[in-house]
SEDREN-207776 format. One line per 5 residues: their letters; for each residue x, y, z of N, C-alpha, C. Coordinates in Angstrom, 2 decimals. Example, Ala and Ser with C-alpha at 12.3 -4.5 7.8 and 13.67 -1.06 7.14 Angstrom:
BEGIN
as	13.19 -5.69 7.80 12.30 -4.50 7.80 13.20 -3.30 7.80; 12.85 -2.25 7.08 13.67 -1.06 7.14 12.90 0.03 7.87
REM end
This chain:
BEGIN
xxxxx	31.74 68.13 201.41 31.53 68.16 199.96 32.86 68.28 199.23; 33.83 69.35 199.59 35.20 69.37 199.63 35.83 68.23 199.00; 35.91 67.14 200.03 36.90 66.04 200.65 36.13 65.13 199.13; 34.77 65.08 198.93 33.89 64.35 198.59 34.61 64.14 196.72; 34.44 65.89 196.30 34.83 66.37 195.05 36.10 65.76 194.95
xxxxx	37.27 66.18 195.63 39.02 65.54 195.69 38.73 64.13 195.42; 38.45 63.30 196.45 38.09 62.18 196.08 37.54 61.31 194.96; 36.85 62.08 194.49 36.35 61.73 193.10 37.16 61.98 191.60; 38.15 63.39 192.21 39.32 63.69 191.01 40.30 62.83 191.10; 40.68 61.85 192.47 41.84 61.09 192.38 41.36 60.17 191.95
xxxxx	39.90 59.60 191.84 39.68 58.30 191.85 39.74 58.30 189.77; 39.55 59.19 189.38 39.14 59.71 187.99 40.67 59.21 187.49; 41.83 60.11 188.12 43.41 60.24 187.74 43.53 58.61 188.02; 43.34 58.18 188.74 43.83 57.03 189.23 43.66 55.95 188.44; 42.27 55.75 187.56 41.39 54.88 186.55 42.74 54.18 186.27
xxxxx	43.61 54.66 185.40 44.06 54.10 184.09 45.16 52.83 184.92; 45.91 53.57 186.01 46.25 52.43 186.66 45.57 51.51 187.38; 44.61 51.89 187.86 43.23 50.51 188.47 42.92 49.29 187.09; 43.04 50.17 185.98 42.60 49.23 184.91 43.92 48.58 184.36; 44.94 48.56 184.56 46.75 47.73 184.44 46.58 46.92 185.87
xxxxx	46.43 47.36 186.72 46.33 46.25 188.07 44.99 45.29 187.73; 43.83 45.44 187.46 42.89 45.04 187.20 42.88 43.91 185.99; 43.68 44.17 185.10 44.24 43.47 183.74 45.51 42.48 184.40; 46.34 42.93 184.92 47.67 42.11 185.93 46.59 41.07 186.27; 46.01 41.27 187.33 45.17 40.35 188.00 44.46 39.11 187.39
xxxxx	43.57 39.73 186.52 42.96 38.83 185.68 43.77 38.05 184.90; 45.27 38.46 184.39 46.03 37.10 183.63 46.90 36.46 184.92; 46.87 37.08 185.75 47.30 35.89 187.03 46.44 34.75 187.13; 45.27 35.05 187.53 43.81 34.84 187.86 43.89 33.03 186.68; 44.21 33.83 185.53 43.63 33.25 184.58 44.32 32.28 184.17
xxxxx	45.54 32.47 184.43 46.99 31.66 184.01 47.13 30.55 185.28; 46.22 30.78 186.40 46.69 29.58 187.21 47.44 30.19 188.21; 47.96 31.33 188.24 48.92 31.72 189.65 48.06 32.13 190.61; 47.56 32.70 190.71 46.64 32.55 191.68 45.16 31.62 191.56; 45.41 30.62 192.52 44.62 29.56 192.19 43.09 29.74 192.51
xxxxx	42.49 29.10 192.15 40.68 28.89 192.59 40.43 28.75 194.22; 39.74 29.48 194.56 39.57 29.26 196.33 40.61 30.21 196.91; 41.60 30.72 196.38 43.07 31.56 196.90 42.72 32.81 196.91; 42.61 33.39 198.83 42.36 34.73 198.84 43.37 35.69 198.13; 42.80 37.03 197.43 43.86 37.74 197.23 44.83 38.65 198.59
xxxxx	45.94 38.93 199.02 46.46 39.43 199.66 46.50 40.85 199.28; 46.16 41.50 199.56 46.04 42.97 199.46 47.78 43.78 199.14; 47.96 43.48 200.59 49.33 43.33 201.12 50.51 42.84 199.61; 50.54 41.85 199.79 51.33 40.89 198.95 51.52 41.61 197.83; 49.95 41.58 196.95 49.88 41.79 195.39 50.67 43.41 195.54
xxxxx	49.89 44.51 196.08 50.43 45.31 195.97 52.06 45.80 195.83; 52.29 45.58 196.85 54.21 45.16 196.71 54.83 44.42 195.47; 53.94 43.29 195.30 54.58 42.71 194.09 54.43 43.47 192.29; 53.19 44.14 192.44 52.88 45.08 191.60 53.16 46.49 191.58; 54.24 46.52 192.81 54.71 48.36 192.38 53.79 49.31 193.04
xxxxx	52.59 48.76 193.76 51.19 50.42 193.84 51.03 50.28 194.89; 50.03 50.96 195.81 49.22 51.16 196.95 48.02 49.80 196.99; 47.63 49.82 197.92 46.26 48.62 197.89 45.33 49.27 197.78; 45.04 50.85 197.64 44.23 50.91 196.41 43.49 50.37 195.62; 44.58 50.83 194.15 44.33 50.12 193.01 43.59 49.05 193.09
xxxxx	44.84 47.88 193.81 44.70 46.22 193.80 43.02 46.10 194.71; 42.57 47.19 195.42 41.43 47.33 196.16 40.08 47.35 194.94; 40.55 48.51 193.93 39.31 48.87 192.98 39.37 47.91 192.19; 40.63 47.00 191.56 40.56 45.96 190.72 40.08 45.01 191.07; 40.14 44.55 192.26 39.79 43.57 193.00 38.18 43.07 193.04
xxxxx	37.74 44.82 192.90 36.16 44.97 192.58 35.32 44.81 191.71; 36.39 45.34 190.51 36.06 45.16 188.91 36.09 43.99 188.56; 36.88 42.58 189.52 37.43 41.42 188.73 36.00 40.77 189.40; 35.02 41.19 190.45 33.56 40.51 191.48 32.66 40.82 190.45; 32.31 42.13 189.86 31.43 42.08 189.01 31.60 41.46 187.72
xxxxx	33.19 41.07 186.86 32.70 39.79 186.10 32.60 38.36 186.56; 32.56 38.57 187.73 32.22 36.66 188.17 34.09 36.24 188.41; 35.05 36.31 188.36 36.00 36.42 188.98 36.86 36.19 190.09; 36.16 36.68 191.01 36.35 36.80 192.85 34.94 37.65 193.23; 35.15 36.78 194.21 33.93 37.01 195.28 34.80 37.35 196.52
xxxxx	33.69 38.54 197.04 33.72 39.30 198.38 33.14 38.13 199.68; 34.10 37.67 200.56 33.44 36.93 202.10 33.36 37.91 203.04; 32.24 38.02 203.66 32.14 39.35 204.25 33.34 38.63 205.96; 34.04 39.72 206.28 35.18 39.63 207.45 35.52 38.73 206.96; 36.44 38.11 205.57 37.35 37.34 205.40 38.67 37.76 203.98
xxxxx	37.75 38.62 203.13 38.06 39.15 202.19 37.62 38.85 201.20; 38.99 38.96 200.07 38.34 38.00 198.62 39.00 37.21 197.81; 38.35 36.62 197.47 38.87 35.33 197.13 38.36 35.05 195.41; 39.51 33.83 195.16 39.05 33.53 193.47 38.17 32.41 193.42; 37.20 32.69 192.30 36.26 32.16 192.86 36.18 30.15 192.37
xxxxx	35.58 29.76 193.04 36.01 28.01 192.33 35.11 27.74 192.20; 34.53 27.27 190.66 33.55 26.96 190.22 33.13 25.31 190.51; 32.08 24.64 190.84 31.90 23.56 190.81 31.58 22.99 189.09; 31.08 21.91 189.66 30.96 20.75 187.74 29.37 21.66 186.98; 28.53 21.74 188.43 27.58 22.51 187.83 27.62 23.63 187.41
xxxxx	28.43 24.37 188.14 29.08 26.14 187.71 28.99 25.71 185.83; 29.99 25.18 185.66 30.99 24.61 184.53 29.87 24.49 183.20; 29.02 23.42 183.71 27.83 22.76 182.67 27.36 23.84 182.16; 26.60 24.50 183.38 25.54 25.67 183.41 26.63 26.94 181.98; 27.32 26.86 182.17 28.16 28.06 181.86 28.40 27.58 180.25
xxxxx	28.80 26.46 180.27 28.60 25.69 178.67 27.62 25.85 177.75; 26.55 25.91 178.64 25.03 26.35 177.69 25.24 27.47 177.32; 25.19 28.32 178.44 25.38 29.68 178.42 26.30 30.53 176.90; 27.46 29.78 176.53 28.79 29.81 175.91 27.86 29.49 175.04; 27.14 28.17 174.47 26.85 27.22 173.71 25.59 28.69 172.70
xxxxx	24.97 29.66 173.64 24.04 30.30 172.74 24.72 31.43 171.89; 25.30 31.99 172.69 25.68 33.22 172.69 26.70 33.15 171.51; 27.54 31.95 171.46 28.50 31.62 170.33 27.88 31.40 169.21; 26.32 30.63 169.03 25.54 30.67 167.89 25.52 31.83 167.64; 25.05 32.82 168.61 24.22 33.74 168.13 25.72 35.10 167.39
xxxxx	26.62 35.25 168.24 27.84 35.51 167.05 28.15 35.17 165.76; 28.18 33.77 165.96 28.55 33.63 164.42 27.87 33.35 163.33; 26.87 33.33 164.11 25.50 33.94 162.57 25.26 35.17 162.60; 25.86 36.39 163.63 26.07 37.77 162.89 27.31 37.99 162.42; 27.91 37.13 162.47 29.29 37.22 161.89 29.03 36.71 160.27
xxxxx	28.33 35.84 160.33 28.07 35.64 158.87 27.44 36.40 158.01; 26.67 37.29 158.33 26.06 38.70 157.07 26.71 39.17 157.57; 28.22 39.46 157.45 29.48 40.71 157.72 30.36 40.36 157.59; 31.00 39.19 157.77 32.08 38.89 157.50 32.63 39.47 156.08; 33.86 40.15 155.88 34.69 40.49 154.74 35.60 39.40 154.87
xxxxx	36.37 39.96 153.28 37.61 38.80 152.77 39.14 38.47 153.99; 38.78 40.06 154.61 40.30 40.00 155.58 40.05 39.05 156.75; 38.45 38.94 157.25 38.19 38.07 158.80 37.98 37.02 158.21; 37.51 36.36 157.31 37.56 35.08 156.52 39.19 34.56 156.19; 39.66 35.33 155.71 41.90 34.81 155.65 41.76 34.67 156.92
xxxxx	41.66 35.34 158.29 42.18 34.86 159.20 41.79 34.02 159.95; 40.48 34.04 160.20 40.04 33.04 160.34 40.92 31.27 159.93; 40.41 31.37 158.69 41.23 30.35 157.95 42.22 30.00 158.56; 43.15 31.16 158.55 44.45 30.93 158.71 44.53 30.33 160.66; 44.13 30.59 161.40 43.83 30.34 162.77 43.87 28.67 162.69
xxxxx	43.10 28.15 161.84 42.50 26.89 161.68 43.31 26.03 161.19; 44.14 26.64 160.21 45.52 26.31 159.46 46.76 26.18 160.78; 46.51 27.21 161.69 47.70 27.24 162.81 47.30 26.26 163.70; 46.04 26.21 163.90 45.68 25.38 164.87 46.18 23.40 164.40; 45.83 23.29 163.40 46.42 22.41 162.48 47.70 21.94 162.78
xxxxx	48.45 23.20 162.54 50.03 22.65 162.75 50.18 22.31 164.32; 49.58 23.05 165.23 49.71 22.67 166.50 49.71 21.30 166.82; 48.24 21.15 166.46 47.97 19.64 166.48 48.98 18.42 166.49; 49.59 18.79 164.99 50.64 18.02 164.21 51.91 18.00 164.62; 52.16 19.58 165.73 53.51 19.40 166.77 53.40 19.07 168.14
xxxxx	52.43 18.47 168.08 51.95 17.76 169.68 51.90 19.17 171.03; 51.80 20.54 170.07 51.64 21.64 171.25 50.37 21.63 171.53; 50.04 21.02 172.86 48.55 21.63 173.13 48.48 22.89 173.88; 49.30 23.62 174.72 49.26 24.72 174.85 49.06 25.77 173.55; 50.11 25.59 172.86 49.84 26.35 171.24 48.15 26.32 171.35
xxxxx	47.73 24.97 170.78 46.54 24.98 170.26 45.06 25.46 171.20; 45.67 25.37 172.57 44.58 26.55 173.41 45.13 27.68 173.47; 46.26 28.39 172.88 45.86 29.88 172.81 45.85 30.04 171.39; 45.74 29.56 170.75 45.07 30.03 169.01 43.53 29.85 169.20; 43.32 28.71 170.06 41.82 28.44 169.85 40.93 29.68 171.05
xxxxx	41.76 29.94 171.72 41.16 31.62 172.18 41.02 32.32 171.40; 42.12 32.40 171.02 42.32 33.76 170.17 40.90 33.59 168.56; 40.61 32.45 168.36 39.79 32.01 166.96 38.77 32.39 167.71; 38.39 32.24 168.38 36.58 32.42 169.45 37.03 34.13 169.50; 37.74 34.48 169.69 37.93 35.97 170.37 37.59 36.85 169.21
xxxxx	38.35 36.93 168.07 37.96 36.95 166.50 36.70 37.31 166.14; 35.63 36.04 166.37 34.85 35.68 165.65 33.63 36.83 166.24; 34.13 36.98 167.78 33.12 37.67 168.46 33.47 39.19 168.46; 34.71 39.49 168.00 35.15 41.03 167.91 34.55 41.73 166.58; 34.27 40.39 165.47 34.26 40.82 164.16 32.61 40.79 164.19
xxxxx	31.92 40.21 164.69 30.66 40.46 164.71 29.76 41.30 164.99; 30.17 42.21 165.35 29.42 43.59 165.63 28.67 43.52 166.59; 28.27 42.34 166.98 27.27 42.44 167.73 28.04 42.74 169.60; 28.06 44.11 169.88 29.17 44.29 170.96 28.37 43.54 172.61; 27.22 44.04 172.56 27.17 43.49 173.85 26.84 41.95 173.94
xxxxx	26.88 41.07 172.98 26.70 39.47 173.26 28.27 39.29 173.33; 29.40 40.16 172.38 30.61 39.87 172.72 31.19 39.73 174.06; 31.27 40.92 174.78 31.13 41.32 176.18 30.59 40.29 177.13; 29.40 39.83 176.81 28.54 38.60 177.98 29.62 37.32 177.55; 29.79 37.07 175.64 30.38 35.88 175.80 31.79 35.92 176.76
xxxxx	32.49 37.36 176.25 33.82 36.97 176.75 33.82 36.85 178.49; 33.05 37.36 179.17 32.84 37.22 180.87 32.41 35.92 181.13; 31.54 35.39 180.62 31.56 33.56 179.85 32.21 32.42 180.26; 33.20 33.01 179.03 34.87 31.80 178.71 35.55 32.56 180.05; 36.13 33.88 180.63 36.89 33.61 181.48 36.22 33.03 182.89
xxxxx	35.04 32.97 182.85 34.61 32.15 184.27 35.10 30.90 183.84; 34.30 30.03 182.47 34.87 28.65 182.54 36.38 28.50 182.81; 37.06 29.24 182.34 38.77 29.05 182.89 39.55 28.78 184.03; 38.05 29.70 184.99 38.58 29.29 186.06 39.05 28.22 186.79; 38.28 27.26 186.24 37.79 25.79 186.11 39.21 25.01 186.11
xxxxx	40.29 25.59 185.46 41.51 24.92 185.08 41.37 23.43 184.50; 40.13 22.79 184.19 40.13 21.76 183.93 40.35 21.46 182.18; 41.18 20.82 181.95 41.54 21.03 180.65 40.89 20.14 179.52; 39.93 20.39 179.14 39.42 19.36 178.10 39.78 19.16 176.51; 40.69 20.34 176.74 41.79 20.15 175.20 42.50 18.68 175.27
xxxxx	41.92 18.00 175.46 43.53 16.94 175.79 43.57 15.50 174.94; 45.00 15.87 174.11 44.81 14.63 173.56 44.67 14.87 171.80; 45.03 14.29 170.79 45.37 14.54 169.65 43.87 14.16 169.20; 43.03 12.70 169.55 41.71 13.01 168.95 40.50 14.24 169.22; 41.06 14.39 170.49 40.04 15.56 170.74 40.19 16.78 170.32
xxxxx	42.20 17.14 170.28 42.18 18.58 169.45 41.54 18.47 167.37; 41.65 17.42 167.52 41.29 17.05 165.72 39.63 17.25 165.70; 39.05 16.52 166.58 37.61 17.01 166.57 37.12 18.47 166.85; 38.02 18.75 167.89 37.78 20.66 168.04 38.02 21.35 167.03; 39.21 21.47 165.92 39.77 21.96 165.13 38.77 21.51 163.63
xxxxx	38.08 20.30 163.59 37.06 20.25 162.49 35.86 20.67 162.79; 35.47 21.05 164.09 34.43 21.67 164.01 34.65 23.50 164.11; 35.74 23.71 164.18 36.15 24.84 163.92 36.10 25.25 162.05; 37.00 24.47 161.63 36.62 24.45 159.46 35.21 24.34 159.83; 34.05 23.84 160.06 32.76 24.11 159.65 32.41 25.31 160.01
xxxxx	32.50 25.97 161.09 32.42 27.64 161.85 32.76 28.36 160.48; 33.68 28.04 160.72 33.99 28.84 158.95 33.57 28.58 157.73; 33.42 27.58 157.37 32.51 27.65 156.09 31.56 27.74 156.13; 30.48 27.87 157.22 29.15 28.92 157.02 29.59 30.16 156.94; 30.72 30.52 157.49 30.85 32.11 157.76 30.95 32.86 156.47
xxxxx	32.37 31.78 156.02 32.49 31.89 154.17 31.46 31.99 153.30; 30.24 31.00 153.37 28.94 30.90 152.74 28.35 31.85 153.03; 28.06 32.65 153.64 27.39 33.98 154.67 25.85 33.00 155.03; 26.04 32.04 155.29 24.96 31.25 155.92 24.78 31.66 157.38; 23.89 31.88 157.66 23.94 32.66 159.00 23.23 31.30 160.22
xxxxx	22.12 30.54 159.51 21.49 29.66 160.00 22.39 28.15 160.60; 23.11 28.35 159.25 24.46 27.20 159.55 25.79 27.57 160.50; 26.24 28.58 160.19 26.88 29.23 161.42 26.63 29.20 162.24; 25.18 30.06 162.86 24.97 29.63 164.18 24.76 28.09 164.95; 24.29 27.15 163.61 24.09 26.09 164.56 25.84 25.29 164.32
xxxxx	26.31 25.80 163.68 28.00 25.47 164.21 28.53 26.53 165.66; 28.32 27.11 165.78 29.30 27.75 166.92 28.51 27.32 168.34; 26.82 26.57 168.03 26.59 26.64 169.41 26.71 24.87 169.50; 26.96 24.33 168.63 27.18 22.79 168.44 28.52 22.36 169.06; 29.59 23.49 168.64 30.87 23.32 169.00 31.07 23.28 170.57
xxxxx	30.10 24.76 170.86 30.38 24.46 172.56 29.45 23.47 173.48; 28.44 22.66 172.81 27.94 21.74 173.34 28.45 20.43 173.25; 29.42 20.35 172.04 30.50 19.16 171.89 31.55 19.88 173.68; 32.08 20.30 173.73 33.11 20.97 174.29 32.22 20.14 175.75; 30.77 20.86 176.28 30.51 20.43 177.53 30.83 18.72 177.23
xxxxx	30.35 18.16 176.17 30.27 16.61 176.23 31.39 16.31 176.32; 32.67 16.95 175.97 34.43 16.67 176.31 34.35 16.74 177.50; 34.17 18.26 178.36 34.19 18.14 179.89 33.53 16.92 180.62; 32.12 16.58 180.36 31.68 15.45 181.21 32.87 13.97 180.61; 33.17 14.04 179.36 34.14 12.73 179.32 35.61 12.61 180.38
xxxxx	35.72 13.87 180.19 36.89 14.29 181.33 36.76 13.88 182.59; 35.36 14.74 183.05 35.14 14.26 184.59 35.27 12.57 184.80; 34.27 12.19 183.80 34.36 10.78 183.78 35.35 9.82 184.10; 36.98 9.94 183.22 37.81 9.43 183.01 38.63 9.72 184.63; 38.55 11.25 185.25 38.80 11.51 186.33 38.09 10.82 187.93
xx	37.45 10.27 187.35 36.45 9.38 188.14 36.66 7.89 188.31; 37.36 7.51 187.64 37.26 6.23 187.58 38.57 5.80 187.56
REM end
């Protein structure tokens, strides 16, 4: 009982760094350095991160229950690689949950998440116009991230954001290309002017329209990759 109690006080002390290794991980994860299908090294990460394998042990755990990495039993764990169906399936998924935000975002929205908003859309704009498409996929995170922080509604936030980082895993980039960031970025100004309107009915069927345009980008993608 002893050993049992200790154990439970280190694991308590220990949290805050499990959750910095756990966060490390996930923008590795997420950024492409550690690729899809690529076991994690226990070994490796640890050393390269300064800690015990531990940590990189409990993070490793935290990153399985959002869909992340998966446990092979006697092989370890690994990141996980989504197939085309993973992808689709996960689009719908994105496609409700984003309605259903930004039509509670619309009876709440104030004057300060409406400027920024805006202004996101305005940045995203210039991206466009400087041929950064990197720029314009991390503003266009950051505009989805926004919309779902400001909505109150916490636990559809939470499901969406576990969501978008599975699709990421995906690395498949369907930002691509000046007509397609122009179509993403105008259906982004409509997201917002229901939000502006406090139309809640129109909002939602903009934010879940946007990510069902988005799957119809991915299948054009696959397509073009196909042929």
């Amino acid at each position: 009982m002893r050993d049992t109690i200790r154990e439970s006080v280190a694991r308590r002390r220990q949290r805050p760094l499990v959750i910095e290794v756990r966060d490390e991980l996930e923008r590795m994860i997420l950024h492409g350095e550690i690729a899809p299908g690529e076991r994690l090294n226990e070994n490796a990460l640890a050393e390269q991160l300064g800690v015990s394998r531990g940590p990189v042990r409990e993070a490793a755990r935290s990153l399985e229950r959002e869909g992340l990495v998966q446990a092979v039993a006697n092989q370890g764990v690994f990141v996980r690689k989504l197939s085309i169906a993973d992808a689709l399936e996960l689009y719908d998924l994105r496609a409700m949950m984003a309605g259903y935000l930004c039509g509670a975002l619309a009876g709440r929205a104030d004057g300060a998440i409406r400027a920024e908003l805006r202004g996101l859309v305005e940045a995203m704009d210039r991206a466009i116009a400087a041929g950064d498409e990197r720029r314009y996929f991390d503003l266009n995170l950051q505009f989805h991230d926004r919309i779902a922080e400001a909505s109150g509604a916490e636990r559809a936030r939470a499901l969406y954001s576990a969501l978008c980082k599975e699709v990421r895993l995906m690395r498949l980039r369907v930002l691509q290309g000046e007509p397609s960031l122009r179509q993403s970025n105008e259906e982004h100004r409509r997201i917002v002017a229901a939000i502006e309107a406090g139309d809640a009915a129109a909002a939602t069927a903009a934010g879940a329209g946007h990510h069902e345009n988005g799957k119809k980008r991915l299948l054009d993608t696959i397509g073009q990759r196909d042929t």
